[in-house]
C-alpha positions in Angstrom: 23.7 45.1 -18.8 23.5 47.6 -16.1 25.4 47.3 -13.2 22.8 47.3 -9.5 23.8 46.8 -6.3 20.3 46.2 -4.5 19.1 42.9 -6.8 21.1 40.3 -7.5 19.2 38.6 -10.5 21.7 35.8 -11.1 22.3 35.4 -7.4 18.6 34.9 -7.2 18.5 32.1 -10.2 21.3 30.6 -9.0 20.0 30.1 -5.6 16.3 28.8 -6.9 18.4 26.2 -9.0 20.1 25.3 -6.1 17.1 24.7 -4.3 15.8 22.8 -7.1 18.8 20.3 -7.2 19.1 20.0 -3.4 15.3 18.8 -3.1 15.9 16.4 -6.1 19.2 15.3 -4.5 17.4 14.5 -1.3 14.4 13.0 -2.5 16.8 10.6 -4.5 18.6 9.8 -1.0 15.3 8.8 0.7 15.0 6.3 -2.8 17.9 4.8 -2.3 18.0 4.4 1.6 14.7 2.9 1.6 14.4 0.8 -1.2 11.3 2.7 -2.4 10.2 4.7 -5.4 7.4 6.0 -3.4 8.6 7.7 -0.8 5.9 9.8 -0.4 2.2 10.0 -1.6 2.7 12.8 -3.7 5.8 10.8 -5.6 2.8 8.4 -7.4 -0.2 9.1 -6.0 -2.1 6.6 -8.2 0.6 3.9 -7.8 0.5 4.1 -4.6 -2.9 3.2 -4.4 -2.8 0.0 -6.8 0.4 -0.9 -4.5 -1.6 -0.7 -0.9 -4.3 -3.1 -3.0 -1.8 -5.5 -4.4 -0.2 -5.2 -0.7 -2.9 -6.1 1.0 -4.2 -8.9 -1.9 -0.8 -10.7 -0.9 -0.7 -10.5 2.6 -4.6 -12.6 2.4 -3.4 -14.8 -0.2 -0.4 -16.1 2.2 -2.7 -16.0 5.1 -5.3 -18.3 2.5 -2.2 -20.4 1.9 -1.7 -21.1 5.4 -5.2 -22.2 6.2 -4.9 -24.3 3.9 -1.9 -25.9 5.0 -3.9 -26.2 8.5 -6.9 -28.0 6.6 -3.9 -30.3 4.7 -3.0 -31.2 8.4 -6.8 -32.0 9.5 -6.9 -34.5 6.6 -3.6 -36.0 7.5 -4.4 -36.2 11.1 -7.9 -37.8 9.8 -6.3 -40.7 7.8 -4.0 -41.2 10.3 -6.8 -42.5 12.3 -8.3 -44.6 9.2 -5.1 -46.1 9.0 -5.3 -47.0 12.8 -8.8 -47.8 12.4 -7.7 -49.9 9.3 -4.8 -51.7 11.3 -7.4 -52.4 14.2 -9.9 -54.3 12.0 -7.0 -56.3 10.6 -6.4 -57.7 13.7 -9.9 -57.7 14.8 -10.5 -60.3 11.3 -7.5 -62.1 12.1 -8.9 -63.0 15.7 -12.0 -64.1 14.2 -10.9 -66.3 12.1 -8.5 -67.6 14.9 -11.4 -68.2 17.0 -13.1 -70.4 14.4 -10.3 -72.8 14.7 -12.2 -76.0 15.7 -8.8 -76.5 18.0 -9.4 -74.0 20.1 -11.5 -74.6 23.5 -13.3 -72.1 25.2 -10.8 -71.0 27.1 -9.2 -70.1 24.3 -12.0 -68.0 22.7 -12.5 -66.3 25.5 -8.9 -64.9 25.5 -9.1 -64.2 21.8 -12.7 -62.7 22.6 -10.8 -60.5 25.4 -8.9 -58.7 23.0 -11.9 -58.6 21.0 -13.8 -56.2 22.8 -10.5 -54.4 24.4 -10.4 -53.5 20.2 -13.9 -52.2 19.9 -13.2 -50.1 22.7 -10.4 -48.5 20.9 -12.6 -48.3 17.7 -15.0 -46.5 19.6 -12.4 -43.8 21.0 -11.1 -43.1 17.3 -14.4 -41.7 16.6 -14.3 -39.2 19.4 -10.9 -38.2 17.6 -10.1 -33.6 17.0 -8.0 -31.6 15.9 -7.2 -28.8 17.6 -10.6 -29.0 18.9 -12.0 -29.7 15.9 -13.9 -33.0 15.4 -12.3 -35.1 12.7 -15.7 -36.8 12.2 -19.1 -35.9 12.4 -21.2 -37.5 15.6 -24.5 -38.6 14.8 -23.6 -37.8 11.3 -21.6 -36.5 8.2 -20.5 -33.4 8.3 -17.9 -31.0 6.3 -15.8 -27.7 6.4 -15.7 -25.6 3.5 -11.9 -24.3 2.9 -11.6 -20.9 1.1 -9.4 -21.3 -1.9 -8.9 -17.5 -2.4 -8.3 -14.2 -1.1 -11.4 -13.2 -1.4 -12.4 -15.5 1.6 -15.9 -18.0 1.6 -17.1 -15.1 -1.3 -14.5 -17.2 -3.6 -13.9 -20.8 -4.4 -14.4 -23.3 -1.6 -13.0 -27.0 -1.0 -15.1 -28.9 1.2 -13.4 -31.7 3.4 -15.3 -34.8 5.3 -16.0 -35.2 8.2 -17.9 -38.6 7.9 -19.4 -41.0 10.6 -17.2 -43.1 10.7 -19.0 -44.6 13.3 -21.6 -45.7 10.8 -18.9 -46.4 8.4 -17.2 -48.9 11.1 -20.9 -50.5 12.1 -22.8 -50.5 15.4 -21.4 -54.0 16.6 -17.6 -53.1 16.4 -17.8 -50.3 18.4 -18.5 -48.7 21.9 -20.8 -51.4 24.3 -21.7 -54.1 21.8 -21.5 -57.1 24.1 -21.6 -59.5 20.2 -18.5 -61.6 21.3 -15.6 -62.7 18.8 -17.7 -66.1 17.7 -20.6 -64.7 17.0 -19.3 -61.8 14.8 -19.6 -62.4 11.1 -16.4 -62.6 9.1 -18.4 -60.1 6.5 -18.9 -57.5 9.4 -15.5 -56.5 9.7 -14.5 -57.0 5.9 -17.4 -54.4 4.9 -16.0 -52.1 7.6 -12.4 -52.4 6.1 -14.0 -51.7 2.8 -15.8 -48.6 3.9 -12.9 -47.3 5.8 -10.9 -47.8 2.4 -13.2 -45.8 0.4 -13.0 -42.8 3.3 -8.9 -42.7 2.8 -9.4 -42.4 -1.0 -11.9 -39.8 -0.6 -9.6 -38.0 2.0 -6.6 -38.5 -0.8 -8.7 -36.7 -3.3 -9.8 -34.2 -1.2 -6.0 -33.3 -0.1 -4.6 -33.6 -3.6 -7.2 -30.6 -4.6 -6.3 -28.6 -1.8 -2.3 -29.0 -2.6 -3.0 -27.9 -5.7 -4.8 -24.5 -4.6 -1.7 -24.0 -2.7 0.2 -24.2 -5.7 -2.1 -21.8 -7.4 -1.6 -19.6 -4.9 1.5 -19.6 -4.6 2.2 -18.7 -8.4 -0.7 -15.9 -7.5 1.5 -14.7 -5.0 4.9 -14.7 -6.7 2.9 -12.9 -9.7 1.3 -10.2 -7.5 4.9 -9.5 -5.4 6.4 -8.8 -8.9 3.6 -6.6 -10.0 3.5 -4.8 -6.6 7.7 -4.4 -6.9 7.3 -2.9 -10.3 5.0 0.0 -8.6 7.0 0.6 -5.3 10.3 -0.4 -5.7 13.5 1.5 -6.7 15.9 0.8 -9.3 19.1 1.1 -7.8 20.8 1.6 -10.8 18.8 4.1 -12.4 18.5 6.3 -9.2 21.9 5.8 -8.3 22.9 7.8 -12.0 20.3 10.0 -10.6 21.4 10.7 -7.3 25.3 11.5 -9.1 23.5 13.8 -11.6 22.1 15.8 -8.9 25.1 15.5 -6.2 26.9 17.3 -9.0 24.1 20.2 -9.6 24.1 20.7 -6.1 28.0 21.0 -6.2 27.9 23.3 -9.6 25.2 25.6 -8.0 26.6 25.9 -4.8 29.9 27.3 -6.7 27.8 29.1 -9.6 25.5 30.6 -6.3 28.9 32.0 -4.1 30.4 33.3 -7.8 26.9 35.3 -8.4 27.2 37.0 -5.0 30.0 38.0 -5.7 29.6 39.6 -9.4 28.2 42.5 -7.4 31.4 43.7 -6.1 32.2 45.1 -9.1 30.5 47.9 -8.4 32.7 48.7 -5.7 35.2 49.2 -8.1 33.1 51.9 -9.7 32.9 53.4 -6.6 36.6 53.5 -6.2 
């Protein structure tokens, strides 16, 4: 091998190794500090792609999740008032059939017909019940709100929940102005209302078991997709770490294999000498 003075061949291979190592050894630092196997686009271009689509799939399916938690709370908040509405007919029976007490004078029905109509009056306001501005029953008529069950939005599955009338439901003569006093009201009046009311909170049962169990779905969806997505973009510490030693030594090795190279050349001097 002949002896030059002006190239430096193994200098120059030593140095290009060097370089090599040193991006490698850098690239493995950004890995590791951020958690991420794609650090940038040109690291996976094509999984980088399926992980912004699974990224942004999860982020709607948890924002699906949450609406439907919302619609969960409109339901609740709806048989809350049947159950008030429930409790109020109770009493409402009960006074009738304390008025019919041939006891009583009509003094006495007149108080019980006093809380009568103080009752109806409160019947009346639980139709006029929202939810966050929201009517939780339809005026003038049934109504519903369909509930997306999927990321994909009202495109996907749907879950509709009532919103009945349940001043129909309840009857003309038990709510708002009725003047029909506490006497005249027939027993079977109320006890068809209770009856109606109790087929409403077994409808709103069955509509709220469905939706808890699209939460569940999507909640497995969720955890399945987050997996997935981590398999793409995230780092294995332990595998990079080796890597990030393999290369910290390469780096070390050509930085000493790159200083001995330059100085190989001064052999010539010796020539000279």
């Amino acid at each position: 091998m002949s002896v030059v003075i002006n190239t430096n061949s193994a200098a120059i291979s030593a140095s290009n190794n060097l370089a090599t190592s040193n991006a490698m050894l850098q690239r493995s630092l950004n890995r590791l500090s951020s958690g991420s196997k794609i650090v940038n686009p040109s690291d996976d271009a094509g999984g980088l792609a399926v992980s912004m689509k699974l990224s942004a799939t999860i982020k709607r399916t948890a924002a699906v999740n949450d609406n439907i938690a919302n619609a969960r709370s409109f339901l609740q908040t709806q048989d809350g008032a049947f159950q008030t509405a429930t409790k109020v007919l109770d009493r409402m029976s009960e006074l009738k059939v304390l008025s019919d007490d041939v006891t009583k004078n009509q003094t006495d029905k007149d108080n019980y017909d006093t809380e009568f109509q103080q009752l109806k009056k409160q019947l009346s306001a639980l139709v006029d019940e929202k939810f966050n501005g929201v009517s939780l029953f339809g005026n003038g008529g049934s109504g519903s709100l369909a509930v997306a069950t999927t990321e994909k939005g009202s495109a996907g599955n749907t879950v509709s929940i009532d919103q009945p009338d349940l001043a129909t439901q309840i009857g003309a003569t038990l709510i708002g102005n009725d003047s029909t006093t506490v006497t005249a009201m027939g027993i079977s009046t109320i006890t068809n209302a209770i009856q109606n009311i109790a087929s409403l909170r077994a409808s709103n049962g069955a509509q709220s078991n469905r939706l808890s169990f699209a939460s569940e779905m999507l909640t497995v969806n969720r955890e399945n997709l987050e997996a997935a997505n981590s398999r793409i973009i995230d780092v294995d510490v332990a595998e990079e770490s080796t890597q990030l030693a393999r290369y910290n030594i390469l780096v070390q090795a050509g930085s000493s294999m790159l200083a001995q190279a330059n100085s190989s050349t001064q052999v010539a001097l010796k020539l000279l000498g």
